[in-house]
N, C-alpha and C positions, 0 to 999 in steps of 0.2 A: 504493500500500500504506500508507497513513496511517492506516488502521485498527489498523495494529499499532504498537507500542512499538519504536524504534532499538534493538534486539537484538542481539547475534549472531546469525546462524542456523546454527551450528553446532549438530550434533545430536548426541545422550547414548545412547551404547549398550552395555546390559547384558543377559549372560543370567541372566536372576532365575531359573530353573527350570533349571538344568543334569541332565541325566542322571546314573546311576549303574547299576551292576550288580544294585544291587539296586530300583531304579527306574530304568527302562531306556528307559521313555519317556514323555515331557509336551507336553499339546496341549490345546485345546478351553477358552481360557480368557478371562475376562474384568478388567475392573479397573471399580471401582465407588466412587465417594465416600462417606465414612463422613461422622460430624460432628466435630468439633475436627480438621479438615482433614488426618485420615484419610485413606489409599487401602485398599482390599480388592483383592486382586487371587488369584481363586480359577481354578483348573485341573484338568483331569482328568490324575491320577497315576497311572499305573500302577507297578505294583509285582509284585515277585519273589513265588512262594507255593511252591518247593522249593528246597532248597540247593543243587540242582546247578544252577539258575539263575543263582546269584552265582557260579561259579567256573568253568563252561564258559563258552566265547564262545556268543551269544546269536543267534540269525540272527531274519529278518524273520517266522516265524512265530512267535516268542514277543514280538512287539511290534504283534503287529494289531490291526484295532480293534477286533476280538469278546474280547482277552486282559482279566483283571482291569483295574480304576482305581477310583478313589475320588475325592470331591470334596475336594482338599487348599486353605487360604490361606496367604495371608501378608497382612503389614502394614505400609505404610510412614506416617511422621511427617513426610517430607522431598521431598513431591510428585516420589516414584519413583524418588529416586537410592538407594535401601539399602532394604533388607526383610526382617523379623523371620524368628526361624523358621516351620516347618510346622506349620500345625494342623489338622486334620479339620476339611470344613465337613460332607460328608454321605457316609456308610462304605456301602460298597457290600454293600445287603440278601442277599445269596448269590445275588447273579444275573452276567451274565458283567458286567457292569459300568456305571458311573453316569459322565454325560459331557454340556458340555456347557452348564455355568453362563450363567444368563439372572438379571440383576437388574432389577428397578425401583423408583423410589422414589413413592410410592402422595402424592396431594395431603393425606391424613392423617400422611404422616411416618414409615407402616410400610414395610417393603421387602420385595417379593416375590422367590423365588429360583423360577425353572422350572427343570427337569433332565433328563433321560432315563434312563431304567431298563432295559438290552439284558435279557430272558429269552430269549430263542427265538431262530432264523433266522424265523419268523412273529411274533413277539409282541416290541415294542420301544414303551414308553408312557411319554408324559410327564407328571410329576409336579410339582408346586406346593407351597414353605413359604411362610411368612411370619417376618415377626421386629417385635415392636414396639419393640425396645431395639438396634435401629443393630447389629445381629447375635450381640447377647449370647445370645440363646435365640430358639429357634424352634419352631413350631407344630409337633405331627406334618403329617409328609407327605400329599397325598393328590390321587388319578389326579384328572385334568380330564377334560372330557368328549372322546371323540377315534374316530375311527373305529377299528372292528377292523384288526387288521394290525401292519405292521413300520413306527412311526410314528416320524419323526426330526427336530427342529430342529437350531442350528448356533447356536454361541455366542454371545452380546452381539450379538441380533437381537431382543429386544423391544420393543416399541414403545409410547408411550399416545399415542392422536391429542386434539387441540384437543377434539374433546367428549367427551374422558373415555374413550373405550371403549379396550381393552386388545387389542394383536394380537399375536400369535403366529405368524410362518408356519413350515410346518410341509412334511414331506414323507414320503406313503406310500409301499409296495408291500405288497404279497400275504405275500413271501419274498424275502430277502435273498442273494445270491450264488449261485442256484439257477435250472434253469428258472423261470419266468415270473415275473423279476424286473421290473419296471417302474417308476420311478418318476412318482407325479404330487403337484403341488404345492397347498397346499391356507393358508388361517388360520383357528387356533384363536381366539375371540375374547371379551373379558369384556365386562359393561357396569356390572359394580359392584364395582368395586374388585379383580377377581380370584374373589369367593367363588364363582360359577359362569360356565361357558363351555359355547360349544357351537361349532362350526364351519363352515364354508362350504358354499353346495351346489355351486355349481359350481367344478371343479377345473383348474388350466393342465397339458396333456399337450406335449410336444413328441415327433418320432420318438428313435429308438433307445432311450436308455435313458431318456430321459424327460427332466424337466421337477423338479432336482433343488435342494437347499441354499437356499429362495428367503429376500432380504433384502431389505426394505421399507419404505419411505419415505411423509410424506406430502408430498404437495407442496402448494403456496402454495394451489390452487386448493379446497384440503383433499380431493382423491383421495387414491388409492394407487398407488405402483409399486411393481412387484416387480420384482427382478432376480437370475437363474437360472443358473447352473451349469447344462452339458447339453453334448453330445458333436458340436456343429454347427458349431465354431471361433468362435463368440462367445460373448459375453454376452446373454442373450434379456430381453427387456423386457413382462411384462403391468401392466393397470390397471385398477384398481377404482373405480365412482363411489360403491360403497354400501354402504364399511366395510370390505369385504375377504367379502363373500359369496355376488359373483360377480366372474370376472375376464375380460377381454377374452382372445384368444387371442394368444398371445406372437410378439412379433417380432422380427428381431435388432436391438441398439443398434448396432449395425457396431461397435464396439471387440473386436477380437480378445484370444482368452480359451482356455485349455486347457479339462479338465476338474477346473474347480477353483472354488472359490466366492469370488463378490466382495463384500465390506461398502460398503455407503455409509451416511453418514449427512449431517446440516447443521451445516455452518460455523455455529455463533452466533454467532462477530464478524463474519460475511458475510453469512449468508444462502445461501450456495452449499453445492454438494454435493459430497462430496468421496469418492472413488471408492479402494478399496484392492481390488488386485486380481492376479494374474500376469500381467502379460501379453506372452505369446507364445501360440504356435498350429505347429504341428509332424503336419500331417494322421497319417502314418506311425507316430506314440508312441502306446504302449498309453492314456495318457489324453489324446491330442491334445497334446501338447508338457507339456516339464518345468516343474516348478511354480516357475520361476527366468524371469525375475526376478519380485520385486514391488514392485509401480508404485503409483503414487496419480496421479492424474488429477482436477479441478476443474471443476465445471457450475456458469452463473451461469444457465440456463433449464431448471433443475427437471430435469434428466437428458439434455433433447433431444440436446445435444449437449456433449464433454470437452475440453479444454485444459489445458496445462501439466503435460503428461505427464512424471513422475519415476519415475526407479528408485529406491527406498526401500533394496533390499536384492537383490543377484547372488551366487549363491550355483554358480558354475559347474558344481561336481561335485554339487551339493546341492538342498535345496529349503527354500521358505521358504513358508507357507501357513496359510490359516484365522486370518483376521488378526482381533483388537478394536480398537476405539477409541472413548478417552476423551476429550473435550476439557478442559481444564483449564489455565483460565487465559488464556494466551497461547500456550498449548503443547496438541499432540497426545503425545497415551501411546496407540502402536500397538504392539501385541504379537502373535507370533505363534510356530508351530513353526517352528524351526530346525534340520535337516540338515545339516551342514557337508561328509557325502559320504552318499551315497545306499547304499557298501559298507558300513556300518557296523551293517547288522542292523536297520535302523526305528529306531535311537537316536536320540533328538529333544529338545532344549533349547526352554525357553521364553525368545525373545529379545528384548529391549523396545528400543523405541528411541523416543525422547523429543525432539519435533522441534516448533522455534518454526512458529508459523503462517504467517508469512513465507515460509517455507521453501517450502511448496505453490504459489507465487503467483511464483518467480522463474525 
């Protein structure tokens, strides 16, 4: 481990998004580098819309994922130990709600925001800002190109590959929580800077509920992997040799997984890939096992195969899931929902936790 700095590896942990009654639940978030070494770190908020919501107790149907939210931030000066108040990044148009935050920083120096926009149990579409002033003011909004349907990404999952092009993975069905729900997995993709996209022809299905939440990587050989949430006790693995617009059909990585979605992305003081994930597996649970614990796992051959498997975060009565990560510095800023009991109505903290590089490798 000479790549890193004689550190502590003791690791920092805060909940920067705590719940309230009148915001009842926080999830779906990312953390982005600003300039004058800035963090942005924006979330999907949901929020109260009648009084009797802040003063009765609250059960799991007023915390779903079809309920209000908006795109809230914050700001820290002190790479993530402390964070300003809440500000609007994007107020949800009167649809059931916006979720969801995807940045990039464009080799011009703008920064793209992607987002999701829920109308319908049929109709869920992603949408594109930009900002040329490090997030001072933003572009209007406006749809990318994407198929009909109920279309959905998963936070701090965007990608630019080695030649420029911009990926997007993405995940349809027909209808959401209804007969002939299905999902298949799919990427949106740009090749100039974001201003237009179009998406893949061929799509990854797997059985039951499909071929869900996919996160993508390129690897050394400049393919693509995707790696999928799905109902089969792993993690499923396809790959792309040609941008992301056909994919092989998915196999398992054999690392056992609920029904819950994994991030990887690369180490840049390594090279390696570093896997965030739940992992357990529980055939008999309504999502294939609880979303406790969450693990990070380390590939030094492009995915093939993990080592140095950690619990991050056990959350026994609880759940810990849908994780980001930044790297920065010497250190990882991994953020995620936080449950601390699962009775508690879907009330959800966003939990950060701030871990030297070290840390993954011992």
């Amino acid at each position: 481990m000479g790549q890193f700095p004689e550190t502590s590896t003791e690791i920092i942990t805060l909940d920067v998004c705590p719940w309230s009654a009148g915001h009842p639940r926080n999830d779906a978030q990312a953390i982005f580098p600003l300039s004058g070494d800035r963090l942005l770190l924006a979330w999907s908020e949901y929020y109260a819309t009648a009084p009797a919501q802040i003063v009765q107790p609250r059960g799991a149907a007023d915390t779903g994922d079809q309920m209000p939210c908006r795109l809230s931030f914050k700001i820290s000066t002190d790479s993530g130990r402390t964070w300003s108040e809440t500000l609007t990044l994007q107020d949800n148009p009167g649809a059931h709600n916006v979720k969801h935050p995807n940045f990039l920083r464009l080799p011009s120096g703008e920064i793209l925001l992607a987002y999701t926009v829920w109308f319908s149990a049929t109709s869920r579409q992603i949408f594109l800002r930009r900002s040329p002033d490090e997030g001072e003011t933003w572009a209007p909004a406006f749809q990318i190109r994407q198929p009909p349907g109920f279309n959905n990404i998963n936070n701090d999952h965007i990608l630019q590959m080695k030649s420029g092009r911009i990926i997007l993975p993405a995940f349809n069905t027909p209808i959401i929580w209804a007969v002939g729900e299905h999902q298949r997995a799919f990427c949106c993709y740009s090749d100039d800077e974001g201003r237009t996209w179009t998406y893949g022809e061929k799509w990854v299905d797997l059985p039951k509920r499909g071929a869900e939440e996919p996160c993508i990587v390129e690897r050394r050989d400049g393919s693509l992997a995707m790696f999928l949430r799905c109902q089969l006790g792993s993690i499923y693995r396809s790959v792309s040799a040609d941008g992301g617009q056909t994919w092989s059909e998915a196999e398992s990585t054999g690392v056992k997984a609920p029904a819950s979605p994994a991030l990887v992305k690369r180490i840049p003081a390594t090279g390696d890939l570093l896997l965030v994930w739940n992992h357990n597996y529980e055939p008999a649970h309504h999502h294939q096992g609880a979303r406790t614990p969450l693990a990070t796992a380390v590939s030094a051959d492009d995915g093939a195969t993990w080592g140095h498997i950690r619990d991050l975060e056990v959350v026994p009565d609880g759940a810990a899931a849908y994780a980001s990560l930044l790297f920065h510095g010497d250190e990882a800023l991994i953020a995620y929902y936080y449950q601390p009991r699962l009775n508690q109505g879907g009330a959800a903290n966003i939990r950060l936790k701030i871990v030297p590089l070290r840390w993954f490798y011992e």
